[in-house]
C-alpha positions, 0 to 999 in steps of 0.5 A: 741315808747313811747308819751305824750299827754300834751293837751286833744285834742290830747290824745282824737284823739290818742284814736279816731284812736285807737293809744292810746297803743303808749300813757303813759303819759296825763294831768290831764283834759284829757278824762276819759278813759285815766285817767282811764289808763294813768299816770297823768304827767301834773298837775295844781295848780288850780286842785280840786278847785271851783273858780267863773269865775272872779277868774279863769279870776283874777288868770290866768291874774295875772300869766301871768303879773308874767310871770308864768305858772300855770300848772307844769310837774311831772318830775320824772313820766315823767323820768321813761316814758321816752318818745320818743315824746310829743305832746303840744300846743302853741294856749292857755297858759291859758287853756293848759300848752304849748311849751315853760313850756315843754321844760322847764320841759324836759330839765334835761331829760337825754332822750330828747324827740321830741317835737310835737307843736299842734297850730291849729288856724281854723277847717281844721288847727285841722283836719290837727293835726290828720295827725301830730299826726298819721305821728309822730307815722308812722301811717299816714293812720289812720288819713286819715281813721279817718277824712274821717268819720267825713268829711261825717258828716259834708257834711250831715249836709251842703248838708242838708242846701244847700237842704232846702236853709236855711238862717243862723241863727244870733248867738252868741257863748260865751267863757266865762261868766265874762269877757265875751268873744266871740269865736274864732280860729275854733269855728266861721267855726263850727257855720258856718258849722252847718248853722248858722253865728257869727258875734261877732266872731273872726275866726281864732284867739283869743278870746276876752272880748266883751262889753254888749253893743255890744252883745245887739246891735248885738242881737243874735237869738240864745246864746250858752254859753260854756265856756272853761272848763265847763260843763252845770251844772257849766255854770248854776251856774253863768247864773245869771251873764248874765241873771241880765244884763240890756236888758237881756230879750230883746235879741231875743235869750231870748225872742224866748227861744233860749238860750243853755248851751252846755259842753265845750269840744265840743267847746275848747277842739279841736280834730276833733271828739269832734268838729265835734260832736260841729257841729251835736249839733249846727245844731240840734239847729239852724235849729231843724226842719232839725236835732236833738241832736244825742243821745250821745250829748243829755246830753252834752247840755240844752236848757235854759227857762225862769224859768231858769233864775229865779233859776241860 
């Protein structure tokens, strides 16, 4: 049995329980042992370029009032895979290319595949997709295994909290930087599960823009900026577009020096290890004196200073 992965959640999980020889086609932003090993079939037009995040924001709105897609299909590399399933998405047409652009591209396929739509909207809705996938391929124990160890992760974390009686930390979780938008689907239930509580959030369902205004009232103690997409290094480049905002330096996260930068794939990137690793990182930096970064996460996050701001 031949599969696609056309979103970077699922190939990372098909890797995670160790089904990837099923995998022969990915997207150009999946994980880079499977870039390094699978054929690239899913392209952007945007791939190789370094847009700011009002361009990014100003482009993928403009396509969607143009009914466009942004992301295409290599139907040619696609016809000599031949696959039996594809794996693809309907939670974010911005950010993955999904079901509807698919079926488009495998229409002329004289081999019609399977399509496995992946449209989680909680974290027990992305947990549940490690079962769809690992059903789609008759592995479905594999997916039991998987979660299992990830689920004893998390009850550590949250019988730990429960122990110590922590009171939740008040946080903020950005999306985005400009517009800046909350976060929503699974990303609330993680802050959650890490000890702390995002009342800016939309849990299970989109995010959304959210005025300044609004976040300096709610004043956070603690911000963490992922945006979708980027890493630290790219967040810290447009850090100024917040930090030059009247009553920046009177939130609370600011004043306390609680601001972090974390790597976006342990928010919007939804596969279940990814997200659980989110959770280990949120809960070392709500309640540090209860857990640390685990090590292979250290470089996956920055805690933010005062000179800092100075210099993004």
């Amino acid at each position: 049995m031949k599969t696609c992965s056309f979103l970077p959640a699922a190939t990372q999980m098909l890797y995670d329980m160790n089904l990837q020889h099923y995998l022969h086609g990915i997207t150009f932003e999946c994980p880079h042992q499977a870039l390094a090993e699978k054929q690239k079939v899913v392209r952007c037009v945007l791939e190789g370029h370094s847009y700011s995040s009002e361009e990014i924001d100003r482009i993928f709105s403009a396509s969607k009032a143009q009914g466009k897609s942004l992301y295409y299909v290599d139907e040619a590399a696609l016809q000599q895979i031949a696959p039996d399933i594809i794996f693809t998405q309907d939670v974010c047409e911005v950010c993955q290319i999904d079901t509807h652009c698919t079926a488009a591209a495998v229409a002329n396929l004289p081999k019609q595949p399977q399509l496995v739509t992946l449209t989680p909207e909680t974290l027990d809705d992305v947990f549940q997709c490690a079962v769809t996938i690992a059903r789609a391929l008759g592995e479905e124990e594999k997916a039991y295994t998987y979660l299992g160890g990830l689920q004893q992760r998390i009850a550590h974390i949250l019988d730990t909290l429960r122990r110590h009686r922590m009171p939740l930390k008040r946080v903020m979780l950005l999306e985005w930087i400009a517009p800046i938008y909350n976060c929503g689907h699974w990303i609330p239930f993680q802050v959650a599960q890490a000890g702390g509580i995002d009342m800016m959030a939309n849990p299970g369902g989109d995010s959304v823009v959210t005025s300044w205004e609004k976040i300096c009232k709610y004043n956070p103690e603690v911000l963490v900026i992922a945006p979708c997409g980027f890493t630290i290094e790219r967040s810290m480049q447009e850090l100024h577009l917040l930090s030059s905002k009247p009553g920046w330096n009177e939130l609370k996260a600011v004043r306390n020096n609680q601001v972090f930068l974390a790597d976006y794939d342990l928010f919007t990137q939804p596969s279940a290890s990814t997200l659980t690793d989110g959770i280990e990182l949120l809960a070392a930096l709500f309640h540090p004196q209860l857990f640390t970064i685990p090590l292979h996460l250290q470089h996956k996050c920055t805690h933010v200073n005062q000179n800092a701001y100075a210099h993004a």
